[in-house]
C-alpha positions as CSV (number, residue, x, y, z in Angstrom):
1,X,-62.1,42.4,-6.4
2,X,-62.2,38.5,-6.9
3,X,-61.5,36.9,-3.6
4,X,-58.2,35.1,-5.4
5,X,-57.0,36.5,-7.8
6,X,-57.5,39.9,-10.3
7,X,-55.1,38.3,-12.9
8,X,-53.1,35.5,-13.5
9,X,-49.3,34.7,-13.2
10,X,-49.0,35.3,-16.8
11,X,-50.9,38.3,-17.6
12,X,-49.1,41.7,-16.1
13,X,-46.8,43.8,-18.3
14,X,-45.5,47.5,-18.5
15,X,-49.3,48.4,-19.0
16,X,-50.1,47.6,-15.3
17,X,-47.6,49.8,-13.7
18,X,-49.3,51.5,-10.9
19,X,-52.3,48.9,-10.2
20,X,-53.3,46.8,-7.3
21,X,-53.7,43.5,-8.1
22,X,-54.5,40.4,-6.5
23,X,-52.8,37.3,-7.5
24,X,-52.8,33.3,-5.9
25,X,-50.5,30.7,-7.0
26,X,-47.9,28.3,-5.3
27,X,-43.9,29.7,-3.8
28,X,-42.1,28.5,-6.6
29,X,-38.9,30.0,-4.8
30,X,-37.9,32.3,-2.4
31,X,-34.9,34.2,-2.6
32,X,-32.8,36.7,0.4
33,X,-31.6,39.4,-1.3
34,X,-30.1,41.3,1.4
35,X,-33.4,41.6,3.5
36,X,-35.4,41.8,0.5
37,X,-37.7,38.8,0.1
38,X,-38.5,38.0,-3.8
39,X,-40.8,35.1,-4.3
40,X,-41.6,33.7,-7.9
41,X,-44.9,33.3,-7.8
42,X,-46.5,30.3,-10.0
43,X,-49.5,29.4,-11.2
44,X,-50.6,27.1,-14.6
45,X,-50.6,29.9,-16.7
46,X,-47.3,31.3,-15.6
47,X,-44.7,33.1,-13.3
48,X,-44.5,36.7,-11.9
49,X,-41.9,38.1,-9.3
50,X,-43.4,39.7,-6.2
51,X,-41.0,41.3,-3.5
52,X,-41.9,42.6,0.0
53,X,-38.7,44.4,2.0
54,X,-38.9,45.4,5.8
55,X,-41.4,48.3,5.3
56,X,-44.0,46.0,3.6
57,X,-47.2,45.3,6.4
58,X,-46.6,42.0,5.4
59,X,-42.9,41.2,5.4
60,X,-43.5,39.1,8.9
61,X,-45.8,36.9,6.9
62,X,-43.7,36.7,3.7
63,X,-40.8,35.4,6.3
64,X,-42.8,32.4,6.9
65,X,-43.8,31.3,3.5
66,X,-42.0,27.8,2.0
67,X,-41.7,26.5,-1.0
68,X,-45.4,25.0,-2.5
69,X,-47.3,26.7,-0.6
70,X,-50.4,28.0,-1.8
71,X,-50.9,32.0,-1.5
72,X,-52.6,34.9,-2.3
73,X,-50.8,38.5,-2.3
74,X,-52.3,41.9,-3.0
75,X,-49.8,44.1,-4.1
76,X,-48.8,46.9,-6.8
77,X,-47.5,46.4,-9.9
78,X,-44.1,48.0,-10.7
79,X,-41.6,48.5,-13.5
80,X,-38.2,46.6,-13.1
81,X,-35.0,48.4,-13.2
82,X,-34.1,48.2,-17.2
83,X,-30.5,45.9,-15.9
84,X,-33.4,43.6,-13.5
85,X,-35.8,42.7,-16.5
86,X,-36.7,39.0,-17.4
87,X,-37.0,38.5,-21.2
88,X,-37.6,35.0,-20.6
89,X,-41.1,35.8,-18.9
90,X,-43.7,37.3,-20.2
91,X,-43.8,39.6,-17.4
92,X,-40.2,40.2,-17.1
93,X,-40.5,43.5,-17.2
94,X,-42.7,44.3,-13.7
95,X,-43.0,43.0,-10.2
96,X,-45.5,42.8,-7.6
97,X,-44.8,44.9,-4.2
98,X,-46.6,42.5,-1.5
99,X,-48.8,45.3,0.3
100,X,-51.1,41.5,1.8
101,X,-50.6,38.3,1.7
102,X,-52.6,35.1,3.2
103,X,-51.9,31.5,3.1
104,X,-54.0,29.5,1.3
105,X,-52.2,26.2,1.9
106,X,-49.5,25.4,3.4
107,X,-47.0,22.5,2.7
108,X,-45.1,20.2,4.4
109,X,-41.5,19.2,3.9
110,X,-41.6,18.4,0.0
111,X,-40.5,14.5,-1.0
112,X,-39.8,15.7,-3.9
113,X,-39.2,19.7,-5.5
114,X,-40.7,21.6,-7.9
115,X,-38.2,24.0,-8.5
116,X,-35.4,22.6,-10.6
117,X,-34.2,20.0,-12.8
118,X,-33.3,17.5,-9.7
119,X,-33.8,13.9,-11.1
120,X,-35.9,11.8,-9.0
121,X,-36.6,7.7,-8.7
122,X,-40.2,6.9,-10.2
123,X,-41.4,5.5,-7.8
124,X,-41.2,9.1,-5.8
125,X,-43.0,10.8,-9.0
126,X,-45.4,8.7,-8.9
127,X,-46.4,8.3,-5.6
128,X,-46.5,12.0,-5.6
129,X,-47.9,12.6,-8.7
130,X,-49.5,15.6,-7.9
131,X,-46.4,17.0,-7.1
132,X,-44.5,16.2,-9.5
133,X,-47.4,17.5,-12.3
134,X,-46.3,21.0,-11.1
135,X,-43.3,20.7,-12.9
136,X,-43.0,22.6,-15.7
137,X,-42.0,20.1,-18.2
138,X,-45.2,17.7,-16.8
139,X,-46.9,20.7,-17.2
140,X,-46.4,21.3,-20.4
141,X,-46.8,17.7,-21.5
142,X,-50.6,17.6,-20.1
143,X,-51.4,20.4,-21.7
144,X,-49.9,19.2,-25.4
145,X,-52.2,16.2,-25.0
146,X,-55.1,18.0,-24.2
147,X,-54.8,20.3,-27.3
148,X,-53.6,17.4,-29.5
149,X,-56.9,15.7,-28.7
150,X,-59.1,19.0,-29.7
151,X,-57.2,18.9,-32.3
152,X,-57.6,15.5,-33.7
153,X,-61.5,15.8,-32.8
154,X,-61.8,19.4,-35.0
155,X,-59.7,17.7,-37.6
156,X,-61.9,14.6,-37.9
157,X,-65.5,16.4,-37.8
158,X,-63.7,18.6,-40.6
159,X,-63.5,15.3,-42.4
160,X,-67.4,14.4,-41.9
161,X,-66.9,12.1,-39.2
162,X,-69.1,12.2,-36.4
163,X,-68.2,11.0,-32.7
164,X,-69.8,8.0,-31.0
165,X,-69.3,7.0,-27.4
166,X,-69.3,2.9,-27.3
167,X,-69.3,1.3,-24.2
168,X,-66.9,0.8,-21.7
169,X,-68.8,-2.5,-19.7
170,X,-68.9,-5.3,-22.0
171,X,-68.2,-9.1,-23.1
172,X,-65.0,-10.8,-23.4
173,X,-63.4,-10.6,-27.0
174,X,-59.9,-11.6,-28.1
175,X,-57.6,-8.3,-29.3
176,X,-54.3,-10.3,-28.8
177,X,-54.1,-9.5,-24.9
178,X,-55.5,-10.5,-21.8
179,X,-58.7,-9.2,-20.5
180,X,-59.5,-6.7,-17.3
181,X,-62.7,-8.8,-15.8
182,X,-65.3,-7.6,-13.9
183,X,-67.6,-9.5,-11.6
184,X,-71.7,-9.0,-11.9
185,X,-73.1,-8.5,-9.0
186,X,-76.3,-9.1,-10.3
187,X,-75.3,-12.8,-12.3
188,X,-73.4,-14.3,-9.5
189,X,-70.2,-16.2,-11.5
190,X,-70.4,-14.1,-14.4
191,X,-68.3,-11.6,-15.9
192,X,-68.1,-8.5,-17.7
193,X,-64.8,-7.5,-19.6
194,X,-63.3,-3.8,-20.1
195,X,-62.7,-3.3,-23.7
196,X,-59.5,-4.3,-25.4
197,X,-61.0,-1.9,-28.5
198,X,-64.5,-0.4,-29.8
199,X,-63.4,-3.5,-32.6
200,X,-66.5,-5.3,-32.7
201,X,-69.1,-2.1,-31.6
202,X,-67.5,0.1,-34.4
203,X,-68.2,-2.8,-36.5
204,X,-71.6,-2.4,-35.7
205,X,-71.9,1.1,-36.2
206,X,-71.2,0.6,-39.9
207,X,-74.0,-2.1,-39.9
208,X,-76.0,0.3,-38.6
209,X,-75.7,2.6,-41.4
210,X,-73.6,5.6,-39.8
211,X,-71.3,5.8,-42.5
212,X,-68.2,7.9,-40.6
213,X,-67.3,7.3,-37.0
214,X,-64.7,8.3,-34.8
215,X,-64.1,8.1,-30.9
216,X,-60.9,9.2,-28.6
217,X,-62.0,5.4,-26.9
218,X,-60.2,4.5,-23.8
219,X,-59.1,0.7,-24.0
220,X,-57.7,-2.0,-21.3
221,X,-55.8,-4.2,-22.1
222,X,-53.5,-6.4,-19.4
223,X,-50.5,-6.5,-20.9
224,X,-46.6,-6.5,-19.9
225,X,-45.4,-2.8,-19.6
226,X,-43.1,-1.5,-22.1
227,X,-41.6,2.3,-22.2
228,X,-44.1,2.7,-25.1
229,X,-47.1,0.9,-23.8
230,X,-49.2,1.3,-20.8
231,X,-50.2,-1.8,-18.9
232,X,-53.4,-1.1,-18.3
233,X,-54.9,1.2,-20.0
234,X,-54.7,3.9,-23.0
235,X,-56.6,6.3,-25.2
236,X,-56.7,5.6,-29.2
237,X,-58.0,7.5,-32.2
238,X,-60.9,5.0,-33.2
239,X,-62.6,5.1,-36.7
240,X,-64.3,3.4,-39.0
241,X,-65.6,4.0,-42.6
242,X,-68.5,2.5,-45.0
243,X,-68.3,1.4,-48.3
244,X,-64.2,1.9,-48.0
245,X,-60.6,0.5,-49.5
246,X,-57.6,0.6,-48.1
247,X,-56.6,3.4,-49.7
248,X,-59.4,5.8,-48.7
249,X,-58.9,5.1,-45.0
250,X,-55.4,6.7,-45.7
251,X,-56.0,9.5,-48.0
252,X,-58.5,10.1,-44.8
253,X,-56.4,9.9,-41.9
254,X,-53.1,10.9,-43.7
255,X,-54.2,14.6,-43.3
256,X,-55.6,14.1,-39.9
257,X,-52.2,13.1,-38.4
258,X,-50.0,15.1,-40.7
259,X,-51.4,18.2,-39.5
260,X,-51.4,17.4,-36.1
261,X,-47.7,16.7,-36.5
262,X,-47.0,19.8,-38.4
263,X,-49.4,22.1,-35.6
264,X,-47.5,20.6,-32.6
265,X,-44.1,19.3,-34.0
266,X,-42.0,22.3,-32.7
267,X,-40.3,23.2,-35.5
268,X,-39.4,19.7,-37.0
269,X,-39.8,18.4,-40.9
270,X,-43.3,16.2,-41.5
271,X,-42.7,13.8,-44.1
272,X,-45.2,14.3,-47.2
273,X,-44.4,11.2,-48.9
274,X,-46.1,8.2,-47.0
275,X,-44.1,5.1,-48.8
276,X,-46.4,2.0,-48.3
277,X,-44.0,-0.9,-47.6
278,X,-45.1,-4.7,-47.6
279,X,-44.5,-6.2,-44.4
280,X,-42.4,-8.9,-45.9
281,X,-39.9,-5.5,-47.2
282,X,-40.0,-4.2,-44.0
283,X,-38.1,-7.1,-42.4
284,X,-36.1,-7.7,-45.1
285,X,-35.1,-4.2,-44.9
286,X,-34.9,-3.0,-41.5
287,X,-35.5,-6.0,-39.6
288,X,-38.8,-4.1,-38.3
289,X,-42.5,-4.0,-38.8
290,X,-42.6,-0.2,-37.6
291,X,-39.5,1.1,-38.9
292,X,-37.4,4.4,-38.6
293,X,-37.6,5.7,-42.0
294,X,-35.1,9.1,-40.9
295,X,-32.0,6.2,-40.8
296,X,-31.5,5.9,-44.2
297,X,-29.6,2.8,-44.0
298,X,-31.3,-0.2,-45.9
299,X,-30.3,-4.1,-45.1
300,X,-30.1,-6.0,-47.8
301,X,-29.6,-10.2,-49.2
302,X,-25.9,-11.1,-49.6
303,X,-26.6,-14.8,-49.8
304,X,-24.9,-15.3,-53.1
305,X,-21.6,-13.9,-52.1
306,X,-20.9,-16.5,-49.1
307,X,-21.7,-19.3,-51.3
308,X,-19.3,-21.6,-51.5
309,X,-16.8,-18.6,-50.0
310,X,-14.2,-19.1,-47.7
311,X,-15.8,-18.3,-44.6
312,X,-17.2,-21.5,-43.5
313,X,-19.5,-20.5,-40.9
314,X,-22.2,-18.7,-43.4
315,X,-21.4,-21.0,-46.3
316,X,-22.5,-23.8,-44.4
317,X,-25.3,-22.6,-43.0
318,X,-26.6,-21.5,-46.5
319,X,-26.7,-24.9,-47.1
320,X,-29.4,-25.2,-44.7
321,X,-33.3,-24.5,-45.8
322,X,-34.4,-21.4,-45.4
323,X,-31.4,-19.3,-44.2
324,X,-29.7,-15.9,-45.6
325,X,-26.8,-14.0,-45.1
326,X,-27.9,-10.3,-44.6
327,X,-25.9,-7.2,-44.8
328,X,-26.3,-3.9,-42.5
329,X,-24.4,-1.4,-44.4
330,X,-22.6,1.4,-42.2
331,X,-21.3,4.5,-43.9
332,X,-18.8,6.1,-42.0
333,X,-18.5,3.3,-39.7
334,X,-15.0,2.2,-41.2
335,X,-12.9,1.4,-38.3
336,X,-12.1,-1.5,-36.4
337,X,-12.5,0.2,-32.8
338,X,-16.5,0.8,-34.0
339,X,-16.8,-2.5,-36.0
340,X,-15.5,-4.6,-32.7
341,X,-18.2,-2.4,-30.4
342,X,-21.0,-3.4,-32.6
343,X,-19.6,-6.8,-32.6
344,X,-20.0,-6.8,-28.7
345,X,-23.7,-5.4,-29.1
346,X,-24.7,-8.4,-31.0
347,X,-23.0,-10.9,-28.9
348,X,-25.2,-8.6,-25.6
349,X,-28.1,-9.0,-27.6
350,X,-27.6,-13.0,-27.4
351,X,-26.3,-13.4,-30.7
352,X,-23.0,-14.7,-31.5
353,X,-21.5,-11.7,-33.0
354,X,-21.9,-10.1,-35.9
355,X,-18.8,-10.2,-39.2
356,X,-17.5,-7.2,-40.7
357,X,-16.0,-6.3,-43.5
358,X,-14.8,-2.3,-43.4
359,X,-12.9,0.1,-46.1
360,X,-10.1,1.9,-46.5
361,X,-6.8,3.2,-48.3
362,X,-5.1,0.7,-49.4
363,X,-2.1,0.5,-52.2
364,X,-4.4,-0.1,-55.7
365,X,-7.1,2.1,-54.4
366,X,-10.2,1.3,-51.9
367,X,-9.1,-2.0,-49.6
368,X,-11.7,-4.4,-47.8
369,X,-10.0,-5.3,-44.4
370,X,-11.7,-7.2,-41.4
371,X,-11.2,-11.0,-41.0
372,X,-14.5,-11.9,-42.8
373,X,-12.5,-9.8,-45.7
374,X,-9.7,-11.9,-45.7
375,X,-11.9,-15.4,-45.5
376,X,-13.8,-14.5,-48.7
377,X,-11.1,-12.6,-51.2
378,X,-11.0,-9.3,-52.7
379,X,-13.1,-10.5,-55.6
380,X,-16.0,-10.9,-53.0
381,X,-15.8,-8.1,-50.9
382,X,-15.8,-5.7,-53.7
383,X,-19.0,-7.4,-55.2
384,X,-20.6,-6.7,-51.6
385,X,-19.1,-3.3,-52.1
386,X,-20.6,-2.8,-55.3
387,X,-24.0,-4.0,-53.6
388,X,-24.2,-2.1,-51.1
389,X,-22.7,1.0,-52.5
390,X,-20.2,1.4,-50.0
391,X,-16.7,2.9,-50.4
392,X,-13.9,4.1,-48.5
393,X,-14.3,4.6,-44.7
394,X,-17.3,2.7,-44.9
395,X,-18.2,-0.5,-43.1
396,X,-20.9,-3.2,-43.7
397,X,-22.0,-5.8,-40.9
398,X,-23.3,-9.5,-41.1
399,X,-25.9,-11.6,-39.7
400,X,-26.7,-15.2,-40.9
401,X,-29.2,-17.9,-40.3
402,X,-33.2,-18.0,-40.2
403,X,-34.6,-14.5,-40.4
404,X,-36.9,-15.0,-37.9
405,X,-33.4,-15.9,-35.6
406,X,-32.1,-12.4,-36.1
407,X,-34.0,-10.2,-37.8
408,X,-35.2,-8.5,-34.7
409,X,-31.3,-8.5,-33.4
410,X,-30.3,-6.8,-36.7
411,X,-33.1,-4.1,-36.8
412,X,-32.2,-2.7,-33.6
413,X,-28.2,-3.2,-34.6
414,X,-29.6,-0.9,-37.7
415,X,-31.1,1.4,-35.2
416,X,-28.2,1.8,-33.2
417,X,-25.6,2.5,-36.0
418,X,-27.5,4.9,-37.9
419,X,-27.5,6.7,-33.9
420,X,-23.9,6.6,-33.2
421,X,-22.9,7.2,-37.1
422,X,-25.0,10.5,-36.9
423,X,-26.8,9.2,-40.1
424,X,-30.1,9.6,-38.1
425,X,-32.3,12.8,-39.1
426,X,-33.3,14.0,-35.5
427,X,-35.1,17.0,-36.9
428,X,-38.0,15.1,-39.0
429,X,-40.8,13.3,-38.6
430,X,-40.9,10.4,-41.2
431,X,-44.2,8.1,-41.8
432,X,-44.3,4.8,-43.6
433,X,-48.0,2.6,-44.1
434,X,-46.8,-0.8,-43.6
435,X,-49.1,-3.1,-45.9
436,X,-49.7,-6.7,-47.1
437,X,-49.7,-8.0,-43.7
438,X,-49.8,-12.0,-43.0
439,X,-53.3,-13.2,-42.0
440,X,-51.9,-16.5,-40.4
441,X,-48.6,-17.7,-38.9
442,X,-47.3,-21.3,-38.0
443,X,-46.8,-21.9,-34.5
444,X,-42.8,-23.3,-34.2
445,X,-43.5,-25.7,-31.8
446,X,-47.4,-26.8,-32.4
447,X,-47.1,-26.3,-35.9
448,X,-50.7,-25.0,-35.7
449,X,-51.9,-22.2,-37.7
450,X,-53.5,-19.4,-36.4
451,X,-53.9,-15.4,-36.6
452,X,-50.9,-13.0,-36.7
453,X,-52.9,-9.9,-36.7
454,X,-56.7,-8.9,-36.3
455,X,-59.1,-12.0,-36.9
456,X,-61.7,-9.5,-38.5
457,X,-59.6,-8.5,-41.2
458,X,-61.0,-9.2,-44.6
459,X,-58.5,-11.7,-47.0
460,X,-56.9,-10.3,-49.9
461,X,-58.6,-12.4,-53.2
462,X,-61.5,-12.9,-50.3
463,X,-62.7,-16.9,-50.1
464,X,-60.3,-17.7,-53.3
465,X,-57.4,-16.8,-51.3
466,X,-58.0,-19.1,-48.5
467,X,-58.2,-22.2,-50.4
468,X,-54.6,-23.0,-50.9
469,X,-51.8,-22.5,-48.5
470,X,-52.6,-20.4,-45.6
471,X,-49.3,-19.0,-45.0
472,X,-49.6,-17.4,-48.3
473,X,-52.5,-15.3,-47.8
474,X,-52.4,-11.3,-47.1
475,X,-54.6,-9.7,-45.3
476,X,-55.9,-5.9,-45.9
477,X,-54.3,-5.1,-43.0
478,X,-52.1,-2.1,-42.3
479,X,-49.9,0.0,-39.6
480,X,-48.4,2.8,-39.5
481,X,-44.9,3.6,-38.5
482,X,-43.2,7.0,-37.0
483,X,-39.7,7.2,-36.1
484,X,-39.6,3.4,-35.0
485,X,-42.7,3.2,-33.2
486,X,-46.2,2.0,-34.3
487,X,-48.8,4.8,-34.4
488,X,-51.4,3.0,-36.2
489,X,-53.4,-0.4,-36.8
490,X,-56.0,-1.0,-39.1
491,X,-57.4,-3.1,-41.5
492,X,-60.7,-3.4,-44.5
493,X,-62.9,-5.9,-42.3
494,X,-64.2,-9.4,-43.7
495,X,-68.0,-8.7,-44.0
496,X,-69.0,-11.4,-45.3
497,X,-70.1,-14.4,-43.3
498,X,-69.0,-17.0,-45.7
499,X,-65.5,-15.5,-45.9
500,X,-65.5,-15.1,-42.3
501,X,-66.3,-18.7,-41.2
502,X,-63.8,-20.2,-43.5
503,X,-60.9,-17.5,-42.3
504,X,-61.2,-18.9,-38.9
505,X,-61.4,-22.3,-39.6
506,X,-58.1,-22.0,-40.9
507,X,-56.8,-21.2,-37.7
508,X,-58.6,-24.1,-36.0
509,X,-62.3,-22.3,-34.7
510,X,-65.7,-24.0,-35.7
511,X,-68.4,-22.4,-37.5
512,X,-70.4,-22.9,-34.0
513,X,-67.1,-21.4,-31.9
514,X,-67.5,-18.4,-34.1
515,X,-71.0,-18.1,-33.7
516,X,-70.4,-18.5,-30.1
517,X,-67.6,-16.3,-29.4
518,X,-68.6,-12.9,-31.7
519,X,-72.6,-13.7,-31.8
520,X,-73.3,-9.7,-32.4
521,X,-71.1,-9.6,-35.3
522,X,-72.4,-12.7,-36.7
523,X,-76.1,-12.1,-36.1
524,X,-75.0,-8.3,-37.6
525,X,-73.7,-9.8,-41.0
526,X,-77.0,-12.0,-41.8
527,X,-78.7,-8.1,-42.5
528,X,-77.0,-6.6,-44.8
529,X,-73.4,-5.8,-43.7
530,X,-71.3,-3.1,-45.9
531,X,-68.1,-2.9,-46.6
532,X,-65.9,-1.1,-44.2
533,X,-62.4,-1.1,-42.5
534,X,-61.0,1.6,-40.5
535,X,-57.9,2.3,-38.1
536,X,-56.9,3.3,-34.6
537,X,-54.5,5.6,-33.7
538,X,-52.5,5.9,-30.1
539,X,-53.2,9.1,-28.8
540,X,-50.2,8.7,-25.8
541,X,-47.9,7.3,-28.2
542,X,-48.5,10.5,-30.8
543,X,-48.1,13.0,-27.6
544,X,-45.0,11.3,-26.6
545,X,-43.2,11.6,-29.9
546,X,-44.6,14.7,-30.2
547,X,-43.6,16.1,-26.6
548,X,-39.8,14.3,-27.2
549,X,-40.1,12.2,-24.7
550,X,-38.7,8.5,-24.3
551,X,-41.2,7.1,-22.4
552,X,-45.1,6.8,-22.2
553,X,-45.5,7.8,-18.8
554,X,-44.3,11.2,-18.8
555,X,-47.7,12.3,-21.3
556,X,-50.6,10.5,-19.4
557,X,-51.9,12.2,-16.3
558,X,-51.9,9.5,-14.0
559,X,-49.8,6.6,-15.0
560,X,-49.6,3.0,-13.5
561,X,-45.8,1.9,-12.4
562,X,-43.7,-0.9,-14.4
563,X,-45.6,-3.3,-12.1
564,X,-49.2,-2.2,-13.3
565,X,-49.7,-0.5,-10.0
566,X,-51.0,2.8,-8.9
567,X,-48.9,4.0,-6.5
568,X,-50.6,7.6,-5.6
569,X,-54.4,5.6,-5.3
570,X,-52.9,2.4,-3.8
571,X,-54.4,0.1,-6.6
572,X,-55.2,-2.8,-6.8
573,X,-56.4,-3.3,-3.0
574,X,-58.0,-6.0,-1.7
575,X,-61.6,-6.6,-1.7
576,X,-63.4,-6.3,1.8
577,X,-64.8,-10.0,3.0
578,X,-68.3,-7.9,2.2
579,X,-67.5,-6.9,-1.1
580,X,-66.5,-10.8,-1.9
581,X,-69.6,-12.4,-0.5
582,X,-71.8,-9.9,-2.7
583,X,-69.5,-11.3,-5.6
584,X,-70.0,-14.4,-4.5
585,X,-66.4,-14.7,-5.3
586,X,-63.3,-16.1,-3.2
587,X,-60.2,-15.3,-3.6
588,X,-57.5,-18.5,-3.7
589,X,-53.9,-17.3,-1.8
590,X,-50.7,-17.7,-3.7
591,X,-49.0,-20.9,-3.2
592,X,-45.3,-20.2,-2.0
């Protein structure tokens, strides 16, 4: 026999009745019943009862054994009683009598259990990681990412892509975050840079004439954490394709994340229509770049019917350049008590509050009622009515100034109303491209222009475009949005050197900084360079949607803390006085 095990904890039924096995796994728990000892024993494939009672050779061992600790048992396998079976386990229906056992491991007293769903501070979890990994749920999280990455990769060599490993030491390049750095050893006051993105090697790849490329890439990126985003690093579905629109990178992809959704979605709806949205909709709409398409609720203009109105405060701000009244509709939210506790979640989201208008019986029919209602008129409100297709018991709420003031306010007011008015499909999955991107932005208090998404993205109209105003030029760039959160990034790249020089000087750079900064991609481009754009996609943000969970951390193995440290490993230490004067680095104290 093995020296650990004959089976796993998963794999004895009925059939085994009568057999000595062997089995090793951790105590999950021990229970007394009345001088029986029942242990579950667990290991990653499973859970099976064993037993030992007074005339077992090893009950005096089985007395000592804790919870965690690491065993073996020999034993035989027999039926439960038909009132004693399990049908929760797939080995419900037997149990181990301990004939041996021997401790592989002991354990200590635990900081934090296995057994149960007892809530713990992170800090705990992850300190203990290893620990707390036992757990079932964390269990079952790892192994969903692992299969959702075999997945993706069977998915995408199905597709005629083929994976290439790009590396992981390299130069500095911009992505929109800060760098990780690394010192050379071997060119004292030099650095290397962790990747941000494969951006500028997959880039390269097409130049270099493979035509489909793909890569589960780490990236490192030193970034503020969010409960979405890691702040150091992640893993992202990386791929490029040759001689490519913006369309075939999503009849391409499409598939490959639809049917990883629909393989590992437990149960829930994928979305077969993918609308594509422009970016300046998006806001308009729901206030959002990456927006939850299962609320169905749609902002929209109401300028017009503040005009002029009654209601002082929007019609003299509409007198101002540049500003809008916009509407949330909220069917079913037609009562004062929800109308005033959105109104308090505007005014704790820094806003001044938000008017309402809301619906009900009234003498002649359907009555607008609310104190905006009674600024305006009746011949108002029903127009907004009308608008918004809105009728009894239903409730609209507005926001008014400069979009860019309180759009962001008003998406996640959107967010939270379709929640609490149940109008929120929890059972789907629903996708939207969002397209037409900006390529530059004004900065409010420079007034300089500059890049509001990827630099390498190639113009729409190419060098036409960017000879008149550049906060009217697109780029063919693209994202992709999942129940509120962004999944994918992408864009067709500007191949062309001419195009690529002028895009930048737009946003301030010098044909020499260009040259300076990217030199592989611009020596690249003088030889031929084919069109090509591609997309990534974030594998820990898929897994988390995909395992339920709220945030990031609970689907990545090893997570770094809100504060970017590693609290099991102790990073980031300090560098020995040897490790420094290899460097030939110092490191400067922190002024108090």
């Amino acid at each position: 026999m093995h020296a650990y095990r004959s089976h796993t904890c998963a794999d004895l039924n009925k059939s085994h009745v009568g057999d000595t096995v062997r089995l090793s796994g951790w105590v999950h728990r021990v229970r007394d019943h009345g001088g029986i000892l029942f242990i579950d024993l667990r290991d990653h494939y499973g859970m099976t009862q064993v037993l030992a009672d007074p005339d077992s050779p090893a009950f005096a061992e089985v007395e000592k054994v804790r919870s965690e600790w690491c065993i073996r048992i020999d034993g035989e396998v027999k039926a439960r009683d038909e009132s004693l079976i399990n049908p929760k386990l797939p080995t419900g229906e037997i149990e181990v009598f301990i004939r041996e056992i021997e401790v592989l491991g002991a354990a200590e007293e635990l900081p934090l259990m296995v057994f149960g769903d007892q809530e713990y501070p992170e800090e705990t979890r992850l300190r203990y990681r290893y620990l707390d990994l036992r757990r079932e749920v964390m269990q079952d999280n790892m192994k969903l990412r692992s299969d959702v990455v075999a997945s993706i990769r069977r998915r995408m060599w199905d597709k005629g892509f083929r994976e290439y490993q790009t590396p992981i030491i390299t130069a500095s390049s911009p992505e929109g975050a800060r760098d990780f750095l690394v010192p050379s050893r071997l060119h004292p006051g030099r650095f290397y840079a962790l990747p941000q993105a494969p951006q500028i090697f997959k880039q390269l790849i097409m130049v270099s004439g493979f035509d489909r490329y793909f890569q589960i890439a780490p990236c490192f990126r030193d970034e503020d954490p969010r409960a979405d985003r890691s702040p150091t690093d992640f893993y992202q579905l990386d791929m490029e394709m040759s001689f490519a629109e913006q369309q075939d990178v999503f009849d391409t992809i499409q598939p490959v994340i639809e049917g990883v959704f629909e393989e590992f979605g437990g149960g829930h709806t994928v979305d077969k229509h993918w609308p594509q949205i422009k970016y300046a909709d998006a806001m308009k709409w729901y206030g959002t770049d990456k927006p939850d398409l299962r609320n169905p609720i749609k902002m929209q203009d109401v300028s017009d019917h503040f005009r002029g109105s009654g209601f002082a405060i929007f019609a003299k701000l509409l007198e101002q350049d540049g500003t809008e009244i916009r509407a949330i509709p909220a069917p079913g939210g037609g009562s004062r008590k929800f109308c005033d506790r959105m109104n308090s979640y505007a005014q704790k989201e820094g806003l001044p509050g938000m008017g309402y208008i809301f619906w009900r019986e009234g003498e002649n029919g359907v009555e607008a009622a609310g104190p905006l209602a009674k600024n305006i008129g009746p011949e108002r409100t029903e127009a907004i009515r009308q608008q918004l297709g809105l009728g009894k018991g239903d409730a609209a709420f507005f926001l008014g100034g400069k979009p860019a003031a309180f759009e962001a306010v008003a998406g996640r007011a959107r967010n939270v109303i379709g929640e609490e008015l149940n109008l929120t499909d929890k059972t789907r999955f629903a996708f939207c491209w969002i397209v037409d991107f900006p390529m530059y932005e004004r900065d409010e208090e420079t007034g300089e222009i500059d890049f509001s998404h990827n630099p390498f993205s190639m113009p729409q109209g190419g060098m036409d475009a960017l000879e008149g105003d550049p906060l009217q030029v697109l780029g063919w760039q693209y994202d992709l949005a999942c129940n509120g959160y962004e999944l994918i990034s992408g864009a067709i790249r500007n191949h062309r050197l001419d195009t690529m020089f002028k895009a930048f000087s737009l946003a301030g750079y010098t044909e020499e900084e260009v040259r300076n900064r990217f030199p592989s991609l611009v020596n690249a481009f003088r030889f031929g360079a084919p069109p090509h754009g591609g997309c990534a996609a974030g594998i820990d943000r898929i897994v988390m949607l995909l395992a339920d969970q709220q945030n990031i951390r609970e689907v990545i193995m090893f997570p770094m803390n809100q504060r970017a440290e590693d609290l099991m490993m102790g990073a980031p230490t300090l560098p020995t006085n040897e490790q420094l004067r290899e460097l030939r680095l110092r490191v400067i104290p922190e002024e108090d």
